[in-house]
N, C-alpha and C positions, 0 to 999 in steps of 0.2 A: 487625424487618424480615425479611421470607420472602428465601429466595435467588435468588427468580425477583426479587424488586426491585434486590438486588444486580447483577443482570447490566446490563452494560453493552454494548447495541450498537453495533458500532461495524462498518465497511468498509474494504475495499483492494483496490488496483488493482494488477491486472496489463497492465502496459502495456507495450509492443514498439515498439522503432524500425522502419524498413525492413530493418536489416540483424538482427533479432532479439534485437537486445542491451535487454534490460528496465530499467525505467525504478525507480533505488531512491534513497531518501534518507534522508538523516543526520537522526537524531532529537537536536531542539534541547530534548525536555525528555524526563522520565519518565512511563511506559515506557519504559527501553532510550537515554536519554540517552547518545548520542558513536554509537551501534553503526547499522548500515544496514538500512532495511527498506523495505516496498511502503509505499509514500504510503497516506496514508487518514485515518480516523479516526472519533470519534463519529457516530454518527446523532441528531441532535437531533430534540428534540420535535416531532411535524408532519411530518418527513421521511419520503419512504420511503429504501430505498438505493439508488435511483440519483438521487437528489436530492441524498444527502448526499454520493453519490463526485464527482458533480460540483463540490457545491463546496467541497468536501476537495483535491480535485486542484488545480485555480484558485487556492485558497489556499497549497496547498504547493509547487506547481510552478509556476503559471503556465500552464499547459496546460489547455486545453478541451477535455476527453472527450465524448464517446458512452457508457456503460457498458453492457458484454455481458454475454453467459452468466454465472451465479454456476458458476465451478473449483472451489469448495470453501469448506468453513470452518475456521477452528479458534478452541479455547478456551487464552487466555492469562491465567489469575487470573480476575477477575470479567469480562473483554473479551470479547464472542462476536463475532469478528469474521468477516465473507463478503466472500470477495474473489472479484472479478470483475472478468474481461476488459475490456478499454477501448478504443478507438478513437480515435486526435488526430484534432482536429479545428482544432484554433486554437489561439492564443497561442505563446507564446517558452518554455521551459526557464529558469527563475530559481528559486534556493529561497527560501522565501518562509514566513512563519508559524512551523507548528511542526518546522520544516527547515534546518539549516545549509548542505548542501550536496543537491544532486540530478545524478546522471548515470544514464548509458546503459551496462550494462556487457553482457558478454559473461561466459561459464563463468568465462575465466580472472581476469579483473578481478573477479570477485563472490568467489572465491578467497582473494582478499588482500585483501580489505575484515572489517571485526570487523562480522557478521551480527547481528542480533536470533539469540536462542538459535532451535533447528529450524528456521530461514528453509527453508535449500538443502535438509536432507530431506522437508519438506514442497513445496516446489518439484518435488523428483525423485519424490515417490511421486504427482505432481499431471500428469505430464509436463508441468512448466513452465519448467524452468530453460531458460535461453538458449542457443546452441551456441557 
């Protein structure tokens, strides 16, 4: 197996309430099981990725995006994940699928939550994090 087969594409959303507090949720398995990150996930076969953030989000959130600008990417083990801006458009906030929990936080709340490892410096070298 080449290592370009190894990689695994995958998406994340950066989503914003009205009041700027970004939208993250609890990881119900591994990667990163118990710790907080951008919803997202695989891009399956077929998909492009704003195919997949959509129905990544709807699965994890319950929330109906728009998917924006790609912010940036990063590489986590074989994950090449592109995360991009979002826009609600419909549904409710429930966690759902591969998510325990999902809220809206602010600086201080993302704070005291246990992050995926480089969430908040990648966040802050992205100008992303919430105020």
């Amino acid at each position: 197996m080449t290592e370009r087969e190894r990689i695994v594409p995958c998406v994340g959303a950066l989503t914003y309430d009205r009041g700027g507090r970004l939208l993250l949720v609890r990881r119900a398995n591994e990667p990163g099981r118990g710790l907080w990150s951008l919803p997202g996930g695989r891009v399956e076969e077929g998909e492009d990725d704003a195919t997949a953030l959509a129905r990544e989000m709807a699965e994890e959130t319950g929330l109906v995006v728009v998917p924006g600008a790609l912010v940036g990417r990063v590489r986590r083990g074989p994950y090449d994940i592109a995360d991009y801006r979002c826009r609600v458009v419909g549904g409710t906030l429930l966690a759902g699928d591969d998510a325990v929990d999902a809220r809206w936080c602010d600086a201080a709340a993302m704070g005291e939550l246990p992050l995926v490892p480089d969430l908040w410096e990648t966040l802050r070298d992205w100008d992303a994090l919430p105020p």
